[in-house]
C-alpha positions in Angstrom: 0.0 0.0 0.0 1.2 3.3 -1.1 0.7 6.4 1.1 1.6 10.0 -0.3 0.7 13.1 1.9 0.6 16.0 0.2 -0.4 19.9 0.7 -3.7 21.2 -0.9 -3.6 23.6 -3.7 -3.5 26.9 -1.6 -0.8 29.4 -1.5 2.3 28.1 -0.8 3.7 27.9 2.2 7.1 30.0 1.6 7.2 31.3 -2.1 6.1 30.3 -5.7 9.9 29.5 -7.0 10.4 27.6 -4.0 7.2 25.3 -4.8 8.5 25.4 -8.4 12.0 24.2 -7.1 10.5 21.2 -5.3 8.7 20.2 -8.1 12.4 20.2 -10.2 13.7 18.5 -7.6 10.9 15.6 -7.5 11.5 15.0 -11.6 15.0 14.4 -10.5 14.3 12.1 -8.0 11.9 10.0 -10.6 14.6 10.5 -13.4 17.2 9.0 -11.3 14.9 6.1 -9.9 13.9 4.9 -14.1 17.1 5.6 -15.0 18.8 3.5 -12.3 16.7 0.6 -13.4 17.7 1.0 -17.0 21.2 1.4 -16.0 21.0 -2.0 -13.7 19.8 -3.7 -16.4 22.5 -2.1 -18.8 25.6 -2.6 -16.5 24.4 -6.5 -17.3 23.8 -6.5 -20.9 25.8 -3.9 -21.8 28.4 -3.5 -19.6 30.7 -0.6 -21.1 27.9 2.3 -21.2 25.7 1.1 -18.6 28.8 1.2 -15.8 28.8 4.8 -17.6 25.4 5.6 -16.9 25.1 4.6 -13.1 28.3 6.5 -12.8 26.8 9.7 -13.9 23.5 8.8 -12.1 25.5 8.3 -8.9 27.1 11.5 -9.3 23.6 13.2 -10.3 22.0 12.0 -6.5 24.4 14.3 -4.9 23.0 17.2 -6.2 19.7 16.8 -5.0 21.3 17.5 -1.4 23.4 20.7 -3.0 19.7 22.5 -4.5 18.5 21.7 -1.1 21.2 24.1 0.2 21.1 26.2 -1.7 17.2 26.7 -1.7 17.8 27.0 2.3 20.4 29.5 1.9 17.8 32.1 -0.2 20.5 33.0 -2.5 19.0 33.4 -6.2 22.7 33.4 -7.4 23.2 30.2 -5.8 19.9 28.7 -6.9 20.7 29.3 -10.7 24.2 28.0 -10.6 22.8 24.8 -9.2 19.9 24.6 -11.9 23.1 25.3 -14.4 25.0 22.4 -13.2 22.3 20.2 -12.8 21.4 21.6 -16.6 25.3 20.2 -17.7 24.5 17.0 -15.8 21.8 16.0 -17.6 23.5 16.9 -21.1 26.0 14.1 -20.0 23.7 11.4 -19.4 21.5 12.1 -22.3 24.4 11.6 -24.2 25.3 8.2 -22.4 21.6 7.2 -22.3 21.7 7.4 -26.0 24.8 4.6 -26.1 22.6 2.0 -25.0 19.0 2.8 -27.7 19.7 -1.1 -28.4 17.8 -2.1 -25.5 14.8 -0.2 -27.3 14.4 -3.1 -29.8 14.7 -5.7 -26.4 11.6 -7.1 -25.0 10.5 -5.8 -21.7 13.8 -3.8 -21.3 12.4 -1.3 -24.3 9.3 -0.1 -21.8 11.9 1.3 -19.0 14.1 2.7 -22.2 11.5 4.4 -23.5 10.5 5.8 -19.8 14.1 6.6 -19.9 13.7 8.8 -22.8 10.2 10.6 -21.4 12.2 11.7 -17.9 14.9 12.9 -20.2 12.5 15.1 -21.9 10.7 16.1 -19.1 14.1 16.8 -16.8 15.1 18.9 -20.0 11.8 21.1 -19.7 12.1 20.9 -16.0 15.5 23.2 -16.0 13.5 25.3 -18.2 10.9 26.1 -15.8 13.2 26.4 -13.1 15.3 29.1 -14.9 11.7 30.7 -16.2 10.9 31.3 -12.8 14.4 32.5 -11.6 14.3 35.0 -13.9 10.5 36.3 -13.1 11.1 36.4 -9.6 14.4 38.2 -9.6 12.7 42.0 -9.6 10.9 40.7 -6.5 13.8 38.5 -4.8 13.3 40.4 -1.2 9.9 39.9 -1.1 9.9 36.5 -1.5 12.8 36.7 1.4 15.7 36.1 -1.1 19.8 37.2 -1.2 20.7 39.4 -3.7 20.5 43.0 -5.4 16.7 43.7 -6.7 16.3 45.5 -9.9 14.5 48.7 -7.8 17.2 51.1 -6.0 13.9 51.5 -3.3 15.2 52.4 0.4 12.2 51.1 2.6 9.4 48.8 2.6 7.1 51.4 1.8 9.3 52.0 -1.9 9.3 48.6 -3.0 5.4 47.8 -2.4 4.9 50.9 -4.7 7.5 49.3 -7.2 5.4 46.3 -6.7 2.1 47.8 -7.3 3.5 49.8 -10.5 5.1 46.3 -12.2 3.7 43.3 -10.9 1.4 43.5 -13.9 4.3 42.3 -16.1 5.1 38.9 -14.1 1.5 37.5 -15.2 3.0 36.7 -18.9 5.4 35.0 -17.4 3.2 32.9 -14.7 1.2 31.8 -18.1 4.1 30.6 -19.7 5.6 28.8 -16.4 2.3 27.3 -15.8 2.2 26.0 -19.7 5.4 24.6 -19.0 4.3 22.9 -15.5 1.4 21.6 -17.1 3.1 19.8 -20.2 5.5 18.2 -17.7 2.2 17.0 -16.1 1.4 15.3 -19.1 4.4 13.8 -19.9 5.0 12.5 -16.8 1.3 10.9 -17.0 2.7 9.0 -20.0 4.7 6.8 -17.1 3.0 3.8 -15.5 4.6 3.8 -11.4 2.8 0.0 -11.4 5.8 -1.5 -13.6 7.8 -0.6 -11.2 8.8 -2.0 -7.7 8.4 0.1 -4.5 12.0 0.0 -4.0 15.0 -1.1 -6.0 18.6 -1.3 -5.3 17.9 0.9 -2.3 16.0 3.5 -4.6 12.1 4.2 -3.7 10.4 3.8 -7.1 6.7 3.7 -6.8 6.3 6.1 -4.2 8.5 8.2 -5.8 6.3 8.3 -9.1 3.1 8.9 -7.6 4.4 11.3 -5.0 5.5 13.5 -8.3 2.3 13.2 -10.4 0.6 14.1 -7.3 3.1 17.5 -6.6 3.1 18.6 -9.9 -0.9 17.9 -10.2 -1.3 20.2 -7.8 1.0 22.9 -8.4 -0.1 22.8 -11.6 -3.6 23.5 -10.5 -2.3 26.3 -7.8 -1.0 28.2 -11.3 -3.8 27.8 -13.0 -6.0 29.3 -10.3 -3.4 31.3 -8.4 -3.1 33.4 -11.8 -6.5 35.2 -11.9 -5.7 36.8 -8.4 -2.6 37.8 -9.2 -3.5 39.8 -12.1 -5.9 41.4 -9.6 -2.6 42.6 -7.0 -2.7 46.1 -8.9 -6.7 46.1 -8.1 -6.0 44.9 -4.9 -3.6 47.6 -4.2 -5.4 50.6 -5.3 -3.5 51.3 -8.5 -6.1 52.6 -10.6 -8.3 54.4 -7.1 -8.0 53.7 -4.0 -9.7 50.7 -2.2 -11.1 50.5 1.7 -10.7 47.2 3.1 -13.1 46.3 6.5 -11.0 44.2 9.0 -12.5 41.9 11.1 -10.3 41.1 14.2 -11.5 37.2 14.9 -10.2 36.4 18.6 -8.7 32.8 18.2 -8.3 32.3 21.7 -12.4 32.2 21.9 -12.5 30.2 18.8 -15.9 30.2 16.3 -16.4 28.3 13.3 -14.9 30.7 11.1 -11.8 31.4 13.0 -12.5 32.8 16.3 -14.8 35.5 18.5 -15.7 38.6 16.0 -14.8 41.4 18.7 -13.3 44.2 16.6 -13.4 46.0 13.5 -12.0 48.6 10.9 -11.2 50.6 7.8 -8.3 50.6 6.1 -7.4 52.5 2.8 -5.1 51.3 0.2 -4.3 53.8 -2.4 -1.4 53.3 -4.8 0.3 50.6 -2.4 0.3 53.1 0.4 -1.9 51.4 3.2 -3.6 54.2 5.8 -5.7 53.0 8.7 -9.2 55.1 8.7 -11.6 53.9 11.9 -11.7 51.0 14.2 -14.1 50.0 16.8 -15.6 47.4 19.5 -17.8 45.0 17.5 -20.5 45.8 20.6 -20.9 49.0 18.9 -22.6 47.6 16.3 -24.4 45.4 18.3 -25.9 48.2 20.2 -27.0 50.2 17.6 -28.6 47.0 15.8 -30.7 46.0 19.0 -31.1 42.7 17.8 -34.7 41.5 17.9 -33.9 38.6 15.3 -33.9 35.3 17.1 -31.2 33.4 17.9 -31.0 30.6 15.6 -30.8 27.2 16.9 -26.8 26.5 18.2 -27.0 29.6 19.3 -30.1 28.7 21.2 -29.1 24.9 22.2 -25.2 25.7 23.0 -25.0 29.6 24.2 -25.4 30.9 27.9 -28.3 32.9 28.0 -28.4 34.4 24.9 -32.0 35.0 22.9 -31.4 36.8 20.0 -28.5 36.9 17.1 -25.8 40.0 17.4 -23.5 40.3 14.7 -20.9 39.3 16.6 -22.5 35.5 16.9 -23.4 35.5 13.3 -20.1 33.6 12.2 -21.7 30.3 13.0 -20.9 28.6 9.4 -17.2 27.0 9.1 -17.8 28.2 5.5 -16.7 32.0 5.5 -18.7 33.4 2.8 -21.9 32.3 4.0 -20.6 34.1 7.4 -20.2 37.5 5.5 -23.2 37.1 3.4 -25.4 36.7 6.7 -23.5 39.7 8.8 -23.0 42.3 5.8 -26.7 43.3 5.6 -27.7 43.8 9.2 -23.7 45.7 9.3 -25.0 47.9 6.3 -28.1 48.8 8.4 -25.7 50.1 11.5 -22.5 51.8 9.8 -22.2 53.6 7.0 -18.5 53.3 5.8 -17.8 51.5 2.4 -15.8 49.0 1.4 -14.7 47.0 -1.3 -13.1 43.7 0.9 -13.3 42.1 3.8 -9.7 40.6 5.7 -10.4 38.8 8.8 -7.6 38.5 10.4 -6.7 36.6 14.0 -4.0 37.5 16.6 -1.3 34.9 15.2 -1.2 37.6 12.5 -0.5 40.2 15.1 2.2 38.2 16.8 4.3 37.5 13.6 4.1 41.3 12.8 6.0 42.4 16.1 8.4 39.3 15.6 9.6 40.8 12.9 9.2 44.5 13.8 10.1 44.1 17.2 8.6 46.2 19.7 5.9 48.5 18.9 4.4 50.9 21.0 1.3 52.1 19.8 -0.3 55.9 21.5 -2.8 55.6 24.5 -2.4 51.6 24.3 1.0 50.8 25.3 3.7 48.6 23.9 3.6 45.4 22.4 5.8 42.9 21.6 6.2 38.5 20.8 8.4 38.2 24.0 6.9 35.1 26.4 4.8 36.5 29.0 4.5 34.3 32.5 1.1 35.9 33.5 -0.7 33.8 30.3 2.1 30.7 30.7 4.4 32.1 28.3 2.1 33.5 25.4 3.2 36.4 23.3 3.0 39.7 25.4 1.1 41.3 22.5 -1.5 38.5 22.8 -2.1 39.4 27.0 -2.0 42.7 26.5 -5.2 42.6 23.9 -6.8 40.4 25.9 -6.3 42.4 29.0 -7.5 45.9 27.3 -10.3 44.3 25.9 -11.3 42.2 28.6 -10.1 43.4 31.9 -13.2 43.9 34.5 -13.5 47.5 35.5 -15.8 49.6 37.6 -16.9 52.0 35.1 -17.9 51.8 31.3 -15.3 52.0 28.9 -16.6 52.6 25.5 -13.7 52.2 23.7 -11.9 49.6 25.4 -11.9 47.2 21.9 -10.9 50.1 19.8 -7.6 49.1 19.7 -7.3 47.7 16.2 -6.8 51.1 14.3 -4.2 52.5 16.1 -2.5 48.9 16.6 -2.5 48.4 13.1 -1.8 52.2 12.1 1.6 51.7 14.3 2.1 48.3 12.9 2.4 49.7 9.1 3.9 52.9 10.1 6.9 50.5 11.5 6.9 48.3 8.5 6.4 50.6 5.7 9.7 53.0 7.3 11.5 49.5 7.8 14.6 48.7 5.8 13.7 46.6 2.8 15.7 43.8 4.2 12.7 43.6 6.2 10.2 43.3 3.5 10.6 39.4 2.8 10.3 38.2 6.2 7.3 40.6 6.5 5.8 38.9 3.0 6.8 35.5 4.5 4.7 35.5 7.7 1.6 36.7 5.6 1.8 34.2 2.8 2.2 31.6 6.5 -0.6 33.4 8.0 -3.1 33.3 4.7 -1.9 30.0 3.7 -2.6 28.4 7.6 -5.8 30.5 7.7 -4.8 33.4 10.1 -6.2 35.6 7.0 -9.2 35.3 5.2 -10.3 37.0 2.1 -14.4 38.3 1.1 -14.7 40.2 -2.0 -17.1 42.4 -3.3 -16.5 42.9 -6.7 -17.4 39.0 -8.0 -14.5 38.3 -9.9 -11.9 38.5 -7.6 -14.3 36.7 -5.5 -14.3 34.2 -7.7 -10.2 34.3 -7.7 -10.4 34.4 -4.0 -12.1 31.3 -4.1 -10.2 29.3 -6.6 -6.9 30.4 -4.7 -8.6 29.2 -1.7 -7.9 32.2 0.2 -11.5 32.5 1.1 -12.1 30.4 3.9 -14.7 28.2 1.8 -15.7 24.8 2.6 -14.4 22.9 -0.2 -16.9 21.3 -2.6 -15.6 17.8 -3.5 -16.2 15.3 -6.1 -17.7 11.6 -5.6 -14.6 10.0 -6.0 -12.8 12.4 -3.4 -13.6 11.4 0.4 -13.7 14.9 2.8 -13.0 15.3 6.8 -13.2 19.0 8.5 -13.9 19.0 12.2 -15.0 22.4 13.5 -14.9 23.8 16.9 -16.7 26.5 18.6 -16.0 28.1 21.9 -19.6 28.4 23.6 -19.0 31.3 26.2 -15.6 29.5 27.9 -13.4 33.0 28.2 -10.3 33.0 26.3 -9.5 29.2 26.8 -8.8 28.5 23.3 -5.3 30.7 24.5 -4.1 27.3 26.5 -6.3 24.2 25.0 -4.5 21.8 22.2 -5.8 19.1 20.2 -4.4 15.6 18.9 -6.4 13.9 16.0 -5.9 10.0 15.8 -7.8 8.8 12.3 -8.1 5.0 11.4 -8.9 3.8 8.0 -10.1 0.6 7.6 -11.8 -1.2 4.1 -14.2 -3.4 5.2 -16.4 -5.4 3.0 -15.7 -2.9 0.2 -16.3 0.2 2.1 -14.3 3.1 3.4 -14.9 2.8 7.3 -13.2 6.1 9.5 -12.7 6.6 12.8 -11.7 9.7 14.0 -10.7 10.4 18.0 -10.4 14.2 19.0 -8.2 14.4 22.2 -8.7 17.8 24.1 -6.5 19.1 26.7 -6.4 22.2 28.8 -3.1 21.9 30.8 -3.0 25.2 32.3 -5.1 26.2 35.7 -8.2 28.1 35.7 -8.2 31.8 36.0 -10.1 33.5 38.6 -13.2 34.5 36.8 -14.9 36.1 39.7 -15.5 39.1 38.1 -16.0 41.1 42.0 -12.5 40.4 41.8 -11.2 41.8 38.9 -9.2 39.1 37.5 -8.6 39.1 34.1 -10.7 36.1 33.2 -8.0 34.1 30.5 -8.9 30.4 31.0 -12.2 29.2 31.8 -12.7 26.4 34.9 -15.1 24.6 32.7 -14.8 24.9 29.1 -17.6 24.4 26.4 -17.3 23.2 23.1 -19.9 22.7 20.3 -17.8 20.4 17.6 -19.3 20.0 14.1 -17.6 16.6 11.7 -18.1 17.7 7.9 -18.0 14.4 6.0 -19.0 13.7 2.3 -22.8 13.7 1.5 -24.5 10.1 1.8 -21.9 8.8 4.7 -23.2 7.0 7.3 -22.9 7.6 11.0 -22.0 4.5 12.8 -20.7 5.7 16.6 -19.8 9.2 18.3 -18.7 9.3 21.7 -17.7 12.4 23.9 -21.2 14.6 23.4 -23.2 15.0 26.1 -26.6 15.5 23.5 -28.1 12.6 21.0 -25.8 13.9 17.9 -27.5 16.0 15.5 -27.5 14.8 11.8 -27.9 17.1 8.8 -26.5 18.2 5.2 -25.2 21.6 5.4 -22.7 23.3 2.5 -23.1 20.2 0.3 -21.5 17.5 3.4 -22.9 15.6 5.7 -22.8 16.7 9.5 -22.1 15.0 12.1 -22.9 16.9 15.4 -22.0 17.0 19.0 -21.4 19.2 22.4 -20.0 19.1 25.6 -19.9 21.2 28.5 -22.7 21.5 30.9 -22.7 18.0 32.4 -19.3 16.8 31.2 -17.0 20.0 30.7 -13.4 20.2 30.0 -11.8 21.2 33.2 -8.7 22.8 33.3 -5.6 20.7 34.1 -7.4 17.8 32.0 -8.4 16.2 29.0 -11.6 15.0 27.6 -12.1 13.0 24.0 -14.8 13.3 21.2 -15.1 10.2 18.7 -16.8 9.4 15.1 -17.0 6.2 13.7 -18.7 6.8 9.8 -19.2 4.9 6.4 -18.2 7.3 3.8 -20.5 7.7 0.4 -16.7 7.2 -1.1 -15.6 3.7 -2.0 -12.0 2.3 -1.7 -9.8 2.7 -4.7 -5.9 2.1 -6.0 -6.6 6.0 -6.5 -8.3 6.7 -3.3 -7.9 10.8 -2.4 -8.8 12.5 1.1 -9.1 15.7 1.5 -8.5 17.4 5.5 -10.1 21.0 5.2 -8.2 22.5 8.6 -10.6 25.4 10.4 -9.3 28.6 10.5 -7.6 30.3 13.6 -6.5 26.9 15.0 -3.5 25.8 16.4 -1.1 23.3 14.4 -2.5 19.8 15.1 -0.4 16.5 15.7 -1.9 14.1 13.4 -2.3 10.2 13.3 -3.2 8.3 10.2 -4.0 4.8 10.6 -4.6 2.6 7.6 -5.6 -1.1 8.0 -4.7 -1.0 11.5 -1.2 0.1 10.4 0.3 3.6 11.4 1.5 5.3 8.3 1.9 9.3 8.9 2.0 11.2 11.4 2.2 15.1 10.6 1.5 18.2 12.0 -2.3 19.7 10.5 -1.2 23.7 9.8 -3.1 23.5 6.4 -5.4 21.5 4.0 -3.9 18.6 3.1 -4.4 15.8 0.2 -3.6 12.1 1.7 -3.8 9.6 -1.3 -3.6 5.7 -0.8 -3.7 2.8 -2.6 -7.2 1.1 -0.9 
C-alpha cells in the first residue's frame, strides 16, 4: 500500500519558486529512480555504457542535497548556478543514455528505455521552468525573502510595495508561460505507469516516488492555473487605478468560532497606490448596540449559548464556511455603519504576533507597547497577545466605550513600523503573511465577483471545499460556547483509522482535548482578568461527504444532531454543561462513519483545517497500520492505494 501526503492547492507555504524548485527537484528524484533501473539492467547487458550511466547517475544524486542548500540559503545566485549544473549533468547522461538505444528493440527492457527517454524530456523542460521562474522572480527576490540586489534602488518597505504595485502586472505573462510549462511536464509525466515498477530497488524508492510527483506537480499545476486570476488582480488589490477601503475583522482565536474565532473588533483601512492608511476602528459591541437585535437566535445559538435569545452580529459567524458568514453579517452591518468597502480581511492575533516578531517592539499611543516576548502571566504567550486580551477584557468599575478600539491604532503603528522598515525587512514581512493566509490566520471576502471568484479558486477564502464523488472529505469544526479566552491554553491531537471493510471506506476519528493550564479566577468582583475558563464548552461540528453513514460518536453530552449543510454531511455534537473540559485535563470526542466514497488504487482525502486553530499532531492509521504522522497547519491531500 502506497501512502503520499501531500499539501492542498492553496498558496504556498514559503514562495512560488520555491514550490516550483520542489517540483524540479521531484523530476530528479523519478529520473534517477527509471534511469537507475535502466542502467541496472545495462551494467548486465551492456556492460561498457551502462557502468557509464550509473556513474553519472551516482554522481547526479548528490545534487539533490546541494539544490537543497542552496534553496535554504535564499541566495537566487546560488539557486541558478545549481539549476546550471544540474542543466550540464543531464546533457551528459543524455548523451550516455543514448549509447545504449539497443535495448529499445529488447523485449521488456524497451518499456523502461522508453520511460528513460520521457524523464529525459521532461528533466530537460524541467531546468526550463526552473530558470523561467528565476528570472521572473528576480525583480521581486526580497519579497519572497531572497539574497541578492533587486532590480529597484527603493530604500524602505514602503518604496518597494509601490514598485510592486507599478510592475507586478508584467510577471502575469510569465506565470502563463511557467504554468504552460508545469502543465506539459504533467502530461508527460502521465505518460509513465509507477505500477511496472517496484516500490524500491537497489535501495532507490520507485513507486512512491512516481506517484508522489504526479501528485506534486498535479497540484501545483492547479495552484498556477488558479493562483493566476488573483494575481492579475494585485494592482486592483492595491489601489492602483483608485483607491480601495478594506473592513478588517479582528477574529479572537483564543475564543474560537467556526470561522476562526470571536468577531470582537473592527476597521477601515485604505489602500491607495500601495500606500496602506488605517481610517476607523471600533468594539464590535458598537454595532451590536446600535442593531438592538430583535432577530432570534437561531438554533446552536439557542441549544449551546449561555443565556443568549437573539443573534448580534458578533454571533453571526456560526458557518465553518466564510462566505456564507459575511453574506449573513453584511446586511444587518449595512443597516448600523455607513463606511464603504470593497473587501473584507479577517484576520486573528497569530497575525498580530508574527508582525512584532519581525518589527520588534511596537508601541502604539494611549495603548501601550507590544511585543512576541513570552509573557508568565498567560504561561508564556506572546506579550502582544495578553495585552489585547487584558484591554479588551479586563473587569473595571466603570464603562469603557472604547476599550476594543484598539485595532486602528495597533495596526496604524504596525504599518507605520513596516512601511519606514529597511527593505531587508520586506521578505520576512511577506513571508509570515503568505504563512498566515496559507494556515488561515487571513481570510479573504470580496465584493466585486471576480476577484471573488479568484479568492475562491486560490482558496484564500475560507470556503468549505466542494468535492467530487470520488474524493472522500474530513473537517472537524470547533466553537468556543462562552468559555473565556480558553482557546489561549487548549491543544488538540487527532488519531484517524482507515479501515476497508467489505468494500467500504470505514473512518474513525478520535479528538483528544487538553487544557493543561489552571483556571483563571473568573470572579469578576475580583477583577481578575478572566484568560482560562474552569469549565470549558465546546460545540464540535464533523463535515464528511454527502450520503456517509454515522455509525458511533462518543464524547457529546446530547443525542448527535444529523444534517446536510454546505453540500457534506454533518455530524454533530457538544459538551460542557454535564461533562465540561476542566482545566488541568483532557476530555475526548469520537466518530466512527461509512463514507458515500468507495476504496480505490486511486483513493484521495481531503482534511479541510478550520481557521484560527493551532497546528495539530496528526495520526493516520490505515488497515490498523500507522503510516503518517504530521503536524495539521493547512489543507492537506492524503492519497492511498485502498
Amino acid at each position: 500500500m502506497d501512502t503520499i501526503v501531500e499539501q492542498q492547492v492553496a498558496p504556498p507555504k514559503h514562495k512560488v519558486l520555491k514550490v516550483i524548485l520542489r517540483v524540479f527537484l521531484y523530476i530528479f528524484a523519478v529520473f534517477t529512480a527509471i534511469v537507475i533501473v535502466v542502467g541496472v539492467f545495462a551494467y548486465t547487458t551492456i556492460y561498457l555504457p551502462g557502468r557509464e550511466l550509473l556513474s553519472q547517475v551516482n554522481q547526479l544524486k548528490s545534487k539533490e542535497s546541494e539544490v537543497k542548500l542552496a534553496l535554504a540559503s535564499r541566495d537566487l545566485t546560488k539557486i541558478n548556478a545549481e539549476i546550471q549544473s544540474l542543466d550540464d549533468y543531464r546533457q551528459k547522461i543524455d548523451v550516455s543514455y543514448r549509447k545504449l538505444s539497443i535495448l529499445a528493440s529488447l523485449p521488456v527492457a524497451k518499456d523502461y528505455y522508453a520511460d528513460g527517454r520521457q524523464v529525459l524530456s521532461i528533466a530537460q523542460d524541467g531546468i526550463d521552468t526552473a530558470k523561467i521562474v528565476v528570472k521572473a522572480v528576480e525583480p521581486y527576490q526580497d519579497f519572497i525573502g531572497l539574497k541578492g540586489t533587486a532590480t529597484s534602488s527603493a530604500k524602505t518597505t514602503e518604496d518597494r510595495i509601490s514598485f510592486l504595485t507599478n510592475t507586478i502586472e508584467g510577471l502575469v505573462p510569465q506565470m502563463d508561460t511557467i504554468e504552460k510549462q508545469v502543465s506539459k511536464i504533467q502530461s508527460s509525466l502521465d505518460t509513465i505507469d509507477p505500477s511496472r515498477y517496484p516500490e524500491e530497488y537497489h535501495g532507490i524508492k520507485i513507486q512512491s516516488t512516481l506517484l508522489q510527483a504526479k501528485q506534486t506537480i498535479a497540484e501545483v499545476d492547479k495552484f498556477l492555473k488558479q493562483g493566476q486570476p488573483i494575481l492579475a488582480k494585485t494592482p486592483w488589490l492595491l489601489g492602483k487605478d483608485a483607491p480601495r477601503q478594506y473592513l478588517l475583522l479582528f477574529q479572537n482565536d483564543n475564543e474560537l468560532r467556526p470561522s476562526g474565532g470571536f468577531w470582537t473588533a473592527y476597521g477601515i483601512l485604505k489602500v491607495d497606490n500601495g500606500k496602506i492608511t488605517p481610517v476607523v476602528s471600533d468594539d464590535i459591541y458598537s454595532l451590536d448596540a446600535k442593531l438592538k437585535s430583535t432577530i432570534p437566535a437561531p438554533r446552536p445559538i439557542k441549544a449551546y449559548h449561555i443565556n443568549v435569545p437573539y443573534w448580534n452580529i458578533r454571533d453571526m459567524n456560526i458557518s465553518p464556511d466564510f462566505p456564507t458568514d459575511i453574506d449573513t453579517m453584511l446586511p444587518y452591518f449595512k443597516k448600523v455603519d455607513s463606511d464603504k468597502f470593497d473587501a473584507i480581511i479577517a484576520l486573528d492575533t497569530q497575525v498580530l504576533v508574527d508582525f512584532v516578531k519581525v518589527l520588534g517592539r511596537v508601541g502604539v499611543p494611549g495603548w501601550g507597547n507590544f511585543s512576541a516576548e513570552p509573557d508568565k502571566r498567560c504561561d508564556g504567550c506572546p506579550q502582544i497577545v495578553y495585552q489585547l486580551e487584558y484591554i479588551a477584557g479586563k473587569p473595571r468599575n466603570y464603562i469603557d466605550p472604547n476599550r476594543k478600539g484598539f485595532l486602528g491604532p495597533l495596526m496604524h503603528s504596525l504599518l507605520a513600523n513596516a512601511m519606514g522598515s529597511p527593505k531587508e525587512k520586506i521578505g520576512p514581512i511577506a513571508e509570515n503573511l503568505l504563512n498566515n493566509i496559507y494556515e488561515k490566520h487571513m481570510l479573504f471576502w470580496f465584493a466585486d465577483k471576480d476577484v471573488q471568484t479568484a479568492a475562491l479558486n486560490a482558496n484564500i477564502a475560507g470556503a468549505i471545499t466542494q468535492t467530487d464523488k470520488n474524493t472522500d472529505y474530513f473537517h472537524l469544526n470547533d466553537a468556543n460556547m462562552a468559555s473565556a479566552k480558553s482557546n489561549l491554553f487548549i491543544t488538540q491531537k487527532i488519531k484517524h483509522e482507515i479501515i476497508v471493510n467489505n468494500g467500504k471506506v470505514e473512518h474513525k476519528v478520535t479528538v483528544t482535548y487538553t487544557n493543561p493550564t489552571p483556571a483563571s479566577n473568573c470572579n469578576l468582583e475580583k477583577g481578575d482578568l478572566c484568560l482560562n475558563a474552569p469549565q470549558y464548552r465546546d460545540w464540535f461540528r464533523f463535515y464528511v461527504p454527502q450520503g456517509s453513514q454515522m455509525i458511533k460518536m462518543t464524547g457529546s453530552e446530547v443525542d448527535p444532531v444529523q444534517y446536510e449543510e454546505l453540500g457534506k454531511q454533518v455530524f454533530e455534537g457538544f459538551y460542557g454543561n454535564k461533562y465540561p473540559l476542566y482545566a488541568l485535563s483532557s476530555t475526548k470526542t469520537s466518530i466512527e462513519y461509512i463514507s458515500s466514497v468507495p476504496p480505490s488504487s486511486n483513493y484521495t482525502l481531503l482534511l479541510q483545517k478550520q481557521p484560527g486553530t493551532k497546528p495539530v499532531p496528526y495520526e493516520l492509521w490505515v488497515n490498523g497500520q500507522k503510516y503518517e504522522t504530521f503536524s495539521w497547519t493547512t489543507d492537506k491531500i492524503i492519497k492511498l492505494s485502498l
